[in-house]
mmCIF file of the C-alpha atoms, coordinates in Angstrom:
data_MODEL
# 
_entry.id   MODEL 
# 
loop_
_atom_site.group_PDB 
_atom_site.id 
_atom_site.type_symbol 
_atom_site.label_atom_id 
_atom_site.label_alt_id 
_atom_site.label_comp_id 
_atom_site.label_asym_id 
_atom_site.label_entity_id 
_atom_site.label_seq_id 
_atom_site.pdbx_PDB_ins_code 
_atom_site.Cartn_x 
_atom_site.Cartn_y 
_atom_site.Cartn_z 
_atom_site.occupancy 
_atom_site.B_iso_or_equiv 
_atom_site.pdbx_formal_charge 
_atom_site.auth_seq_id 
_atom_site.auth_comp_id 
_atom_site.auth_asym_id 
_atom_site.auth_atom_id 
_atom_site.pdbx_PDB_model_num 
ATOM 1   C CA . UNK A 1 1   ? 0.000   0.000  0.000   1.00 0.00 ? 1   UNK A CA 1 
ATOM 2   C CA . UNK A 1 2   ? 1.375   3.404  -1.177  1.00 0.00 ? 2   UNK A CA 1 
ATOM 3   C CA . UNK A 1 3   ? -0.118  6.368  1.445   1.00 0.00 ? 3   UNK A CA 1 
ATOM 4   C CA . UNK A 1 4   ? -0.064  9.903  0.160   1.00 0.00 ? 4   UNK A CA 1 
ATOM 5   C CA . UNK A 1 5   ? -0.949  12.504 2.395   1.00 0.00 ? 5   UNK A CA 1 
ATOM 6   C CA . UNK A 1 6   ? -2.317  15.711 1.142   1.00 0.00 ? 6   UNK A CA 1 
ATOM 7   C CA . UNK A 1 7   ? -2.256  18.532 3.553   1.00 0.00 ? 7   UNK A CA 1 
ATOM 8   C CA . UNK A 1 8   ? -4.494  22.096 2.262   1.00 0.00 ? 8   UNK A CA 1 
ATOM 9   C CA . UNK A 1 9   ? -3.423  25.269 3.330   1.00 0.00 ? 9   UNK A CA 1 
ATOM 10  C CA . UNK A 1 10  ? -5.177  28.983 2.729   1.00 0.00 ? 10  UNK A CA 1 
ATOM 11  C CA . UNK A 1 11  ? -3.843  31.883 1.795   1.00 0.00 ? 11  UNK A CA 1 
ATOM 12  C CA . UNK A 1 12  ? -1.982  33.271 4.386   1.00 0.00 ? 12  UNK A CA 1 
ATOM 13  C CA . UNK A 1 13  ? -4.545  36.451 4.198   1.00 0.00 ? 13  UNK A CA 1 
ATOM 14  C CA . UNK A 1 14  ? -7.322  34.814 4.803   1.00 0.00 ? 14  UNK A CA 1 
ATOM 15  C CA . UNK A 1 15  ? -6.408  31.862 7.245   1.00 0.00 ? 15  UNK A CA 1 
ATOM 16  C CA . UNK A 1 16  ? -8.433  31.442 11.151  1.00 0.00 ? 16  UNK A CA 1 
ATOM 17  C CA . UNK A 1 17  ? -10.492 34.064 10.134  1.00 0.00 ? 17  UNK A CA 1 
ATOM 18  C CA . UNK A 1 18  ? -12.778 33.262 12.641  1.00 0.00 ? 18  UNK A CA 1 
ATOM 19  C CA . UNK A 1 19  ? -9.676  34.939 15.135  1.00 0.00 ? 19  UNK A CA 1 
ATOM 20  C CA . UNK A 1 20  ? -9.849  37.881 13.651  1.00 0.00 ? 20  UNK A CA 1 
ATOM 21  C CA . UNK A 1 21  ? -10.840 39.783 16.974  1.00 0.00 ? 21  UNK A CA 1 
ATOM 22  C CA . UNK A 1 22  ? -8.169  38.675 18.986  1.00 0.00 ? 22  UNK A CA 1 
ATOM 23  C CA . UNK A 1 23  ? -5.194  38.136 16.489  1.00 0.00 ? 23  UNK A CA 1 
ATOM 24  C CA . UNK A 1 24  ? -3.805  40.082 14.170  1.00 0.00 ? 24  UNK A CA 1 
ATOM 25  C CA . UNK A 1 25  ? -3.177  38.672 10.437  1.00 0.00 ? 25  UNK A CA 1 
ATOM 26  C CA . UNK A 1 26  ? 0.279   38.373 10.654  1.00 0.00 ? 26  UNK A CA 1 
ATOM 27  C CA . UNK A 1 27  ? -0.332  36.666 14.119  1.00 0.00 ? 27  UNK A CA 1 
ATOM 28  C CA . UNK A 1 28  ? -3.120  34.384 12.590  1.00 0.00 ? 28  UNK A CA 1 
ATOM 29  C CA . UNK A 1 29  ? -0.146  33.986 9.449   1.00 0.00 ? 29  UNK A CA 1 
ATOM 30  C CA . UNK A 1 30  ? 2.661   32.709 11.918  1.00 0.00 ? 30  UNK A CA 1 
ATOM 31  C CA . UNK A 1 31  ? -0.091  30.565 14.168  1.00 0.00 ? 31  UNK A CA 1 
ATOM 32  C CA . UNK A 1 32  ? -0.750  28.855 10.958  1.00 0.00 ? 32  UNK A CA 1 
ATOM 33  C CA . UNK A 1 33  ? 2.788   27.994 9.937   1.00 0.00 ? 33  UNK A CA 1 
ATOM 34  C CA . UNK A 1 34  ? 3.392   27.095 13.393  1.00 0.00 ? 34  UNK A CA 1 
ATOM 35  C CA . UNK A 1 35  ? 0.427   24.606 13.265  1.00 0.00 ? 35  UNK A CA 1 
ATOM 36  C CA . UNK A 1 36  ? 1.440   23.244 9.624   1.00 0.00 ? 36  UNK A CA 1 
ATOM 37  C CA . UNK A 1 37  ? 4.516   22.712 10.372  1.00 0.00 ? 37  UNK A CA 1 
ATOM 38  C CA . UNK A 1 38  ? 3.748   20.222 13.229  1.00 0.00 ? 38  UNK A CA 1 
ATOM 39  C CA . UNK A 1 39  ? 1.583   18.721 10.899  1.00 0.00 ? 39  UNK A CA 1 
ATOM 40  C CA . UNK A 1 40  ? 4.152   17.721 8.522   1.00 0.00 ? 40  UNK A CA 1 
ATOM 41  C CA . UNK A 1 41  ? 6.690   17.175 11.546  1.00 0.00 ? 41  UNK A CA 1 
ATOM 42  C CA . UNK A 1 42  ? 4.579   14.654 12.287  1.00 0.00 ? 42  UNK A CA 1 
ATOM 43  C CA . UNK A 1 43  ? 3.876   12.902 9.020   1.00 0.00 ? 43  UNK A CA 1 
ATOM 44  C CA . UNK A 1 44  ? 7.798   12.763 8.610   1.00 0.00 ? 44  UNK A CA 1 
ATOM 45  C CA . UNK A 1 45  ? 7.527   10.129 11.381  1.00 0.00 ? 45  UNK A CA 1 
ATOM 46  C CA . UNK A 1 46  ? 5.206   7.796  10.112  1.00 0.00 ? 46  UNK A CA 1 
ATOM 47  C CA . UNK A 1 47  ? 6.885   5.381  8.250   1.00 0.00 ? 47  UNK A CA 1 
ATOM 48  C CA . UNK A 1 48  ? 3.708   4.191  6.555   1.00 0.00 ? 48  UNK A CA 1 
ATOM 49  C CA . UNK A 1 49  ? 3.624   8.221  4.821   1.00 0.00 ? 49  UNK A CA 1 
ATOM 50  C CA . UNK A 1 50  ? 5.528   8.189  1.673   1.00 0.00 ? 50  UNK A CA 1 
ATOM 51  C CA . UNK A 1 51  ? 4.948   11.400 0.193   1.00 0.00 ? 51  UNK A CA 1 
ATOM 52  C CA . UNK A 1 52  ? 3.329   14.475 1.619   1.00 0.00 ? 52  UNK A CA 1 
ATOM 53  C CA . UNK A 1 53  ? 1.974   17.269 -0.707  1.00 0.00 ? 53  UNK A CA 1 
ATOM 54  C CA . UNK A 1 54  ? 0.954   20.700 0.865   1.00 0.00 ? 54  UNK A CA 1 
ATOM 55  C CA . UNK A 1 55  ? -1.797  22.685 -1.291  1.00 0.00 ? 55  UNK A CA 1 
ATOM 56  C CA . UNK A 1 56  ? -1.785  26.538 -0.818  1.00 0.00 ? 56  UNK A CA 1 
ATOM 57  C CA . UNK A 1 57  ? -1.756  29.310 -2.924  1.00 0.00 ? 57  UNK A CA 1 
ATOM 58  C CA . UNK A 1 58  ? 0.642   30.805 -0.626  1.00 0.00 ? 58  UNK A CA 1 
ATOM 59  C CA . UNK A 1 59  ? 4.691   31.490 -1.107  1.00 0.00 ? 59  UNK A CA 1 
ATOM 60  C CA . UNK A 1 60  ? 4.912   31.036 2.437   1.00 0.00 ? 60  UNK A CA 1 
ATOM 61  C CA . UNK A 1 61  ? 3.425   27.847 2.854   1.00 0.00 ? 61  UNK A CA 1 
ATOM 62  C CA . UNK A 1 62  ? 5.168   26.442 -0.077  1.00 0.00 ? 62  UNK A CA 1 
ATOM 63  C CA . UNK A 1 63  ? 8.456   27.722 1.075   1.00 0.00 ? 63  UNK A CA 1 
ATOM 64  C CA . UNK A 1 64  ? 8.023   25.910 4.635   1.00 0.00 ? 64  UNK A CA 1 
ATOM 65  C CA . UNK A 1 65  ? 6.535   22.704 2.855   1.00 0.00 ? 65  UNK A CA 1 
ATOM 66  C CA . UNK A 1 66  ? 9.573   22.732 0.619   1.00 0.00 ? 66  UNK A CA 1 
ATOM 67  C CA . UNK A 1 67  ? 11.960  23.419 3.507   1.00 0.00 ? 67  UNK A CA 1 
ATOM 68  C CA . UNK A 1 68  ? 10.666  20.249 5.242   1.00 0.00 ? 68  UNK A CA 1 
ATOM 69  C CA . UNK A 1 69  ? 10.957  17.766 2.319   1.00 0.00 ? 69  UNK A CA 1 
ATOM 70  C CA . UNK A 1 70  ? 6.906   18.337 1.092   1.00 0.00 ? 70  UNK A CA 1 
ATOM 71  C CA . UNK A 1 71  ? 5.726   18.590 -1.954  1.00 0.00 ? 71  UNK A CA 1 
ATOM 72  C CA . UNK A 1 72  ? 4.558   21.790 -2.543  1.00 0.00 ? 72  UNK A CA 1 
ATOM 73  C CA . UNK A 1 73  ? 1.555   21.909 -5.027  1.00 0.00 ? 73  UNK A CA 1 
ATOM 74  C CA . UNK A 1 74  ? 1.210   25.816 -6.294  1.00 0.00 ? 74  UNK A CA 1 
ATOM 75  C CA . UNK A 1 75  ? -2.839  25.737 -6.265  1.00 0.00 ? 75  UNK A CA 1 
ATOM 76  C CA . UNK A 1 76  ? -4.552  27.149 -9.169  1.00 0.00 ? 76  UNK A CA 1 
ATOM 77  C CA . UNK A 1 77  ? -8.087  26.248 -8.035  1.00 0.00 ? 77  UNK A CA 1 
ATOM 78  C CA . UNK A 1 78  ? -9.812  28.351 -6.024  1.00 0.00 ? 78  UNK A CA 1 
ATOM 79  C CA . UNK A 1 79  ? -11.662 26.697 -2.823  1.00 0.00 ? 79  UNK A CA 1 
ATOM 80  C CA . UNK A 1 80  ? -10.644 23.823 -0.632  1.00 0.00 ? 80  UNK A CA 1 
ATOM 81  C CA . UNK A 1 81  ? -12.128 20.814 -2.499  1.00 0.00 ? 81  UNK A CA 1 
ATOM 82  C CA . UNK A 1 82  ? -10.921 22.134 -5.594  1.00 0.00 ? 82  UNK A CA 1 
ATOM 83  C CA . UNK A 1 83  ? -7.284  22.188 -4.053  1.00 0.00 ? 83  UNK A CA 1 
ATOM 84  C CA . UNK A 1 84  ? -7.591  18.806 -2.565  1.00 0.00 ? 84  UNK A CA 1 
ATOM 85  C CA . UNK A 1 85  ? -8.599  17.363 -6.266  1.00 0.00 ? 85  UNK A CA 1 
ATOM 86  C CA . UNK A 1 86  ? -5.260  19.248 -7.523  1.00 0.00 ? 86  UNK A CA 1 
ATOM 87  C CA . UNK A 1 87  ? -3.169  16.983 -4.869  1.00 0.00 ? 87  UNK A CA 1 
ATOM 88  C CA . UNK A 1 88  ? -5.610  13.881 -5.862  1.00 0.00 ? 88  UNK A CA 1 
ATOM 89  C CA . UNK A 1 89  ? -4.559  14.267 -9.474  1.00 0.00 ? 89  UNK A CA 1 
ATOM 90  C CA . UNK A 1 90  ? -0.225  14.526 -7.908  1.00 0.00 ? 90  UNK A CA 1 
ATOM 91  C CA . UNK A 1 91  ? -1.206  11.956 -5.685  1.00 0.00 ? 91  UNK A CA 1 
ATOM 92  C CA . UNK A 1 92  ? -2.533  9.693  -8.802  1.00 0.00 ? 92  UNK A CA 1 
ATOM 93  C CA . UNK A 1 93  ? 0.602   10.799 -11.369 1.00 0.00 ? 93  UNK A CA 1 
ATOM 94  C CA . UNK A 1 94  ? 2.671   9.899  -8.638  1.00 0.00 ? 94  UNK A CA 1 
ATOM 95  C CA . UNK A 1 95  ? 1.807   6.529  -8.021  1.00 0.00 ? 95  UNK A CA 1 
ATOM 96  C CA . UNK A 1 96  ? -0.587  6.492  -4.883  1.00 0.00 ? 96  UNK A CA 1 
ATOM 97  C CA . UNK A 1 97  ? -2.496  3.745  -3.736  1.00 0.00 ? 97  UNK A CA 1 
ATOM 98  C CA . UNK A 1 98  ? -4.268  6.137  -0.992  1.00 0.00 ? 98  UNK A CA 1 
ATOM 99  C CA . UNK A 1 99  ? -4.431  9.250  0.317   1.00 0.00 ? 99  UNK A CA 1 
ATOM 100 C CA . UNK A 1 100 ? -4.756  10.691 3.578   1.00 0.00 ? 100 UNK A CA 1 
ATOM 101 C CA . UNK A 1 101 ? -6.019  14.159 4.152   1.00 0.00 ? 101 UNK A CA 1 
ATOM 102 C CA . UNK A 1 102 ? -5.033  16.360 6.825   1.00 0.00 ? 102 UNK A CA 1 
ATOM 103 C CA . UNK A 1 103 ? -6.261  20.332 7.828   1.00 0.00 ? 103 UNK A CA 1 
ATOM 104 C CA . UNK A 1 104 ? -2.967  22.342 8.554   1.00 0.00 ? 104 UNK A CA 1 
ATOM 105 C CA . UNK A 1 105 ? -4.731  22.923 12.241  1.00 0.00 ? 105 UNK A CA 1 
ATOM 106 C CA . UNK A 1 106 ? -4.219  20.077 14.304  1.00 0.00 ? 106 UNK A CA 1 
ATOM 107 C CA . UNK A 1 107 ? -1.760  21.060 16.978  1.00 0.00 ? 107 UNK A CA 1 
ATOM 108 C CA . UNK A 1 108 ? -2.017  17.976 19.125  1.00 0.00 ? 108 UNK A CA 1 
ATOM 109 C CA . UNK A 1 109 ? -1.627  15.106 16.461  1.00 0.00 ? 109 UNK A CA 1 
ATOM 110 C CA . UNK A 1 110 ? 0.614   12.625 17.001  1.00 0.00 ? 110 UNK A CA 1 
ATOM 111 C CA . UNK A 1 111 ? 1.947   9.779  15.066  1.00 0.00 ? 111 UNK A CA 1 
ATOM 112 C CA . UNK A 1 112 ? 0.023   7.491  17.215  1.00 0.00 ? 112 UNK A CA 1 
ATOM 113 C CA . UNK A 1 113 ? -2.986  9.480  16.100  1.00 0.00 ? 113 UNK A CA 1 
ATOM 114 C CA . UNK A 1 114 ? -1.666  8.612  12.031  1.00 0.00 ? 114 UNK A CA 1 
ATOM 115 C CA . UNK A 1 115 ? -0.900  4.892  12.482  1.00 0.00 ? 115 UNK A CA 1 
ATOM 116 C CA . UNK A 1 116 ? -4.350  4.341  14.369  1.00 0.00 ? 116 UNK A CA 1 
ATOM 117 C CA . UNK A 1 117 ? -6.014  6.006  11.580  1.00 0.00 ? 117 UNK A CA 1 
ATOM 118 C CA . UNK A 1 118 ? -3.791  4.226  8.934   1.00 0.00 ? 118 UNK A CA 1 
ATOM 119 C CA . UNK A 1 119 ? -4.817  0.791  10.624  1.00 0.00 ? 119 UNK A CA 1 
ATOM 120 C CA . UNK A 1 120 ? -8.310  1.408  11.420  1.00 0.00 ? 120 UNK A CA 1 
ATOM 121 C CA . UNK A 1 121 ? -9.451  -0.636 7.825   1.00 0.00 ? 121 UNK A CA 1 
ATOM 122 C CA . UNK A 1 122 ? -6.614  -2.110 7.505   1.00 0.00 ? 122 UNK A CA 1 
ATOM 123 C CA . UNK A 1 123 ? -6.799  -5.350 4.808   1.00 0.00 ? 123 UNK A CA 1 
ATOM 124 C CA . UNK A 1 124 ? -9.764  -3.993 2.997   1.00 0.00 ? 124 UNK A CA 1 
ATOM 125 C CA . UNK A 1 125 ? -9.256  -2.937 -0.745  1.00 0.00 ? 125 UNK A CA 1 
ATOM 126 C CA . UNK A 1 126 ? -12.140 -0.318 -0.668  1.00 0.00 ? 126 UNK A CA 1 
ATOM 127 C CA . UNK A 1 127 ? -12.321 1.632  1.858   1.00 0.00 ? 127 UNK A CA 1 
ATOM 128 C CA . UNK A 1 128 ? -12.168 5.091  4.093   1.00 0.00 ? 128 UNK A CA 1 
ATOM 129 C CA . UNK A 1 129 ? -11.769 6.195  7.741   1.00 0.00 ? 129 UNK A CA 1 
ATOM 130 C CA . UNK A 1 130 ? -12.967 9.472  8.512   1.00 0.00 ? 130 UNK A CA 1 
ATOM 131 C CA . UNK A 1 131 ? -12.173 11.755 11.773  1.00 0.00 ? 131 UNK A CA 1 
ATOM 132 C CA . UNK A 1 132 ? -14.996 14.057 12.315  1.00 0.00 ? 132 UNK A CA 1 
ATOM 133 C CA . UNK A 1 133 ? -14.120 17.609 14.469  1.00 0.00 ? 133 UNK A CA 1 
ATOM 134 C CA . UNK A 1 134 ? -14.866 17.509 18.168  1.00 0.00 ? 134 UNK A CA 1 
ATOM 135 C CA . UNK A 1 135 ? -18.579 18.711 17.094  1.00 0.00 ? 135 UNK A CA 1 
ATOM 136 C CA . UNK A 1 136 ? -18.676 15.894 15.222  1.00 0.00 ? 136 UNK A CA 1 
ATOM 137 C CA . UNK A 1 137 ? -19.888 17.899 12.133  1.00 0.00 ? 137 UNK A CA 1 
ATOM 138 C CA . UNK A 1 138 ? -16.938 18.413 10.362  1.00 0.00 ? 138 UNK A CA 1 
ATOM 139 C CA . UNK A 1 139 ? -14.722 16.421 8.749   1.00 0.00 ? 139 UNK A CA 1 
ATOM 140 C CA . UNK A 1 140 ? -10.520 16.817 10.364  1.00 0.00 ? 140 UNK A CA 1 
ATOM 141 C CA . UNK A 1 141 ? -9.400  13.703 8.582   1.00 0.00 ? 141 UNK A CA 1 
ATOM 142 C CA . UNK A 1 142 ? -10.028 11.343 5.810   1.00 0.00 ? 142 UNK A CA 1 
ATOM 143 C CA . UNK A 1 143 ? -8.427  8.312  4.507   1.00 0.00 ? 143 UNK A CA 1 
ATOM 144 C CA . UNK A 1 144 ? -9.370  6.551  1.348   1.00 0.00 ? 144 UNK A CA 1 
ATOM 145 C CA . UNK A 1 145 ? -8.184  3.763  -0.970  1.00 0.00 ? 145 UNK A CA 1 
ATOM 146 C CA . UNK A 1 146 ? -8.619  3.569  -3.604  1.00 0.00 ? 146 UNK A CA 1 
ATOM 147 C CA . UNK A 1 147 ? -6.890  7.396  -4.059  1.00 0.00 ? 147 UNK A CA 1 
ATOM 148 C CA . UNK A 1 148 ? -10.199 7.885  -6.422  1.00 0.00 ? 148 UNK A CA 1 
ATOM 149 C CA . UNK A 1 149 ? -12.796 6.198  -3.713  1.00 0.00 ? 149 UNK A CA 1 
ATOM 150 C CA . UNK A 1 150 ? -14.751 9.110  -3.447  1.00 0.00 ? 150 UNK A CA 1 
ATOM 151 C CA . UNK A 1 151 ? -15.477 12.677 -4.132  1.00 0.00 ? 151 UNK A CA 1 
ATOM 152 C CA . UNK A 1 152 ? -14.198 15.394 -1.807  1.00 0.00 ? 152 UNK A CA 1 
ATOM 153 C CA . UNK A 1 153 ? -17.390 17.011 0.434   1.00 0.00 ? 153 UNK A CA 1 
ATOM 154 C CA . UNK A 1 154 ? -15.099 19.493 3.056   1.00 0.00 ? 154 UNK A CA 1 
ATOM 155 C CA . UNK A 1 155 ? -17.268 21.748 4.617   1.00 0.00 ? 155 UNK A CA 1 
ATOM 156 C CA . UNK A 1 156 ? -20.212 22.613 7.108   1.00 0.00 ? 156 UNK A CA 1 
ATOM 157 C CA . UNK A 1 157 ? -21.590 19.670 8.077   1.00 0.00 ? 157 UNK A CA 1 
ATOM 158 C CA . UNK A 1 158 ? -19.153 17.425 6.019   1.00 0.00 ? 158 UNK A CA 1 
ATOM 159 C CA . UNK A 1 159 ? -18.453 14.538 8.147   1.00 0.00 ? 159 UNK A CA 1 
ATOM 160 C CA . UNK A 1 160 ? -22.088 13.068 8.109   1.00 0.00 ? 160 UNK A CA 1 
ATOM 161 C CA . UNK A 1 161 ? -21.956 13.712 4.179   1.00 0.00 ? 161 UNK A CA 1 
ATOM 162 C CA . UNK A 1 162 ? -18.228 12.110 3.768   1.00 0.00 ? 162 UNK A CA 1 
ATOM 163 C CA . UNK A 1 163 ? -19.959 8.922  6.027   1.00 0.00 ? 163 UNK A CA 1 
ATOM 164 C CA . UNK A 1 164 ? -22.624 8.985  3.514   1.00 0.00 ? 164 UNK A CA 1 
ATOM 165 C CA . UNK A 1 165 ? -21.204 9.261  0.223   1.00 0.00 ? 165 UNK A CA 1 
ATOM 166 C CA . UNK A 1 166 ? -18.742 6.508  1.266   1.00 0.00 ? 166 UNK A CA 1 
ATOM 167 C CA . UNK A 1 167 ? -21.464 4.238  1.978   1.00 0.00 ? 167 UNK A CA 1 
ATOM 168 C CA . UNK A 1 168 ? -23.299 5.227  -1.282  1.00 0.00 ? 168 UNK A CA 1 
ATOM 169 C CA . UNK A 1 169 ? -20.010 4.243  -2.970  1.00 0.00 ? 169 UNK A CA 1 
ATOM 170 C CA . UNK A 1 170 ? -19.909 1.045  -0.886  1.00 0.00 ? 170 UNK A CA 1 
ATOM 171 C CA . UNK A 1 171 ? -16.823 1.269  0.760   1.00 0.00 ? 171 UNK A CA 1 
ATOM 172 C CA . UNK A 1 172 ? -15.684 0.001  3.732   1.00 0.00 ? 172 UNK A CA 1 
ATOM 173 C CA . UNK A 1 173 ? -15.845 3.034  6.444   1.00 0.00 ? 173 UNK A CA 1 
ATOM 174 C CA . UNK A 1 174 ? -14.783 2.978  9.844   1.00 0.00 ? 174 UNK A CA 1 
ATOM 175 C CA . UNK A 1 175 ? -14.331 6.143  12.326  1.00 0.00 ? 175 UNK A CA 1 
ATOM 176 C CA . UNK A 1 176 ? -11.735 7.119  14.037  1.00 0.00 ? 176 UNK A CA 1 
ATOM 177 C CA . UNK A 1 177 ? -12.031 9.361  17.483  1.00 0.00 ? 177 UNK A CA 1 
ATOM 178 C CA . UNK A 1 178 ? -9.286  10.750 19.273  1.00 0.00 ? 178 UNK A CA 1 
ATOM 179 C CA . UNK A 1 179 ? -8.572  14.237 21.137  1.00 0.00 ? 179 UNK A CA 1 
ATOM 180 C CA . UNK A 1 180 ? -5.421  14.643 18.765  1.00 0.00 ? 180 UNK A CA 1 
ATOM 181 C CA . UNK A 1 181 ? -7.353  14.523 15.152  1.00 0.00 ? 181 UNK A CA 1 
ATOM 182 C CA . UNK A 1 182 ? -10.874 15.730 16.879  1.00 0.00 ? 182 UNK A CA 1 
ATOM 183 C CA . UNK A 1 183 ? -9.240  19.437 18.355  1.00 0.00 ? 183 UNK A CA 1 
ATOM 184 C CA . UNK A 1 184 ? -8.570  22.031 16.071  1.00 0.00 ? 184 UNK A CA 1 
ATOM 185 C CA . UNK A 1 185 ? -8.360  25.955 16.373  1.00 0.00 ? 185 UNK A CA 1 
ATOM 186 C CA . UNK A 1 186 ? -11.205 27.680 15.392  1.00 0.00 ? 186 UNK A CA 1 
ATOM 187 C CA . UNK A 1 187 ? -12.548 29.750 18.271  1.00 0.00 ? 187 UNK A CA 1 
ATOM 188 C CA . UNK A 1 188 ? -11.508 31.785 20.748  1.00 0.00 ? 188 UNK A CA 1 
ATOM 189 C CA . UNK A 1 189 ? -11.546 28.532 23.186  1.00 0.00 ? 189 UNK A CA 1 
ATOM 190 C CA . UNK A 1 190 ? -9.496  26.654 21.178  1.00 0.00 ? 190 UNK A CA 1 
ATOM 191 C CA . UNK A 1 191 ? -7.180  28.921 21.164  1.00 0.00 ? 191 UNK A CA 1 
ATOM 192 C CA . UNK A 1 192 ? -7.142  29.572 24.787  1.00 0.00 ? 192 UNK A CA 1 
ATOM 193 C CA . UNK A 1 193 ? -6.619  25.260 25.196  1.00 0.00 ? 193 UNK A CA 1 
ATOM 194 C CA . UNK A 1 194 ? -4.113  25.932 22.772  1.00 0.00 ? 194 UNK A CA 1 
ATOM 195 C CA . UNK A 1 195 ? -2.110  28.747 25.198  1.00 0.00 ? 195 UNK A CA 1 
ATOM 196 C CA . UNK A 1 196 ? -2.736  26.929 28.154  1.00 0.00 ? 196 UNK A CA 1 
ATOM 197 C CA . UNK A 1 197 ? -1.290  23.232 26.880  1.00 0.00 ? 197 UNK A CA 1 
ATOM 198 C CA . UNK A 1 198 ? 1.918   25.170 26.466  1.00 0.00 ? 198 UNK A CA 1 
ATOM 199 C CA . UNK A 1 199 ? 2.432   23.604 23.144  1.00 0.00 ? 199 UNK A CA 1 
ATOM 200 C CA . UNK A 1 200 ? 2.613   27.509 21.689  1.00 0.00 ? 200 UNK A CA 1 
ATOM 201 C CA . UNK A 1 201 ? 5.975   28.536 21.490  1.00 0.00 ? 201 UNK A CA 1 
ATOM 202 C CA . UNK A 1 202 ? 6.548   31.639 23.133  1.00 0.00 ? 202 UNK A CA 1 
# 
């Protein structure tokens, strides 16, 4: 099994703005790269990850993806299911037999976190695990194989419509639930867990 992971990132500009009111853009910029680049620190250390590709339309990002040993994929979509069909099509030209999605905001993942959900459906030929948010309506991570198994639904209210369109395509699904792939940063809260776990740099 070949495991591509495909990690989408904003533009810079426009990333968290839901914490707009208490950070400032280049703050929100720097939490982001902070966040991303854990992200890929961490998919360096599963030995199951082959390749990682890092979507953005952002110099930045692509700079820190490259820096790491990413892929960096220059998106010329526009919207986040767009940009994760740009790294399907690498993933596919490159030889993937699935691909694992990631957000860039996941600041406690681990590699146990990555294995788990690598295992979860492990020996079936068809199939997807999803992680859903800690509201369980959105969708934090998705693994499929086939790399083609299923269209792309990220968004409001995505993980009950990823559970259902991988069912309508009769795949195998299973779900995986842990604090590490459930907690983003979103809100204000999040980012206060965030301060307080004293993963922040300072």
């Amino acid at each position: 099994m070949t495991v591509f992971a495909i990690v989408p990132v904003k533009d810079l500009g426009e990333t968290k703005s839901r914490l707009s009111a208490f950070l400032s853009p280049t703050e929100r910029a720097v939490l982001t790269l902070w966040m991303l680049d854990h992200v890929l620190a961490t998919l360096r250390e599963v030995y199951a990850v082959q390749r990682v590709g890092v979507v953005s339309p952002s110099p930045r990002v692509l700079f820190l993806a490259e820096d790491v040993d990413a892929t960096a994929l220059r998106q010329e979509s526009r919207g986040l299911n767009d940009a994760l069909e740009e790294g399907r099509r690498w993933a596919v030209s490159e030889g993937a037999s699935s691909l694992l999605v990631l957000p860039a905001d996941l600041p406690y993942l681990s590699t146990f976190d990555v294995r788990m959900l690598l295992d979860l459906m492990k020996g079936y030929e068809r199939t997807a695990a999803i992680s859903p948010d800690k509201a369980r309506e959105g969708t934090n991570a998705l693994w499929i194989r086939p790399v083609d198994a299923m269209p792309f639904a990220f968004g409001p209210g995505s993980y009950e419509i990823h559970l259902r369109m991988a069912r309508e395509q009769g795949l195998k699904v299973g779900v995986y639930e842990h604090s590490g792939v459930t907690s983003d940063v979103d809100t204000f809260e999040d980012l206060q867990a965030l301060i307080d776990s004293g993963l922040l740099p300072s």
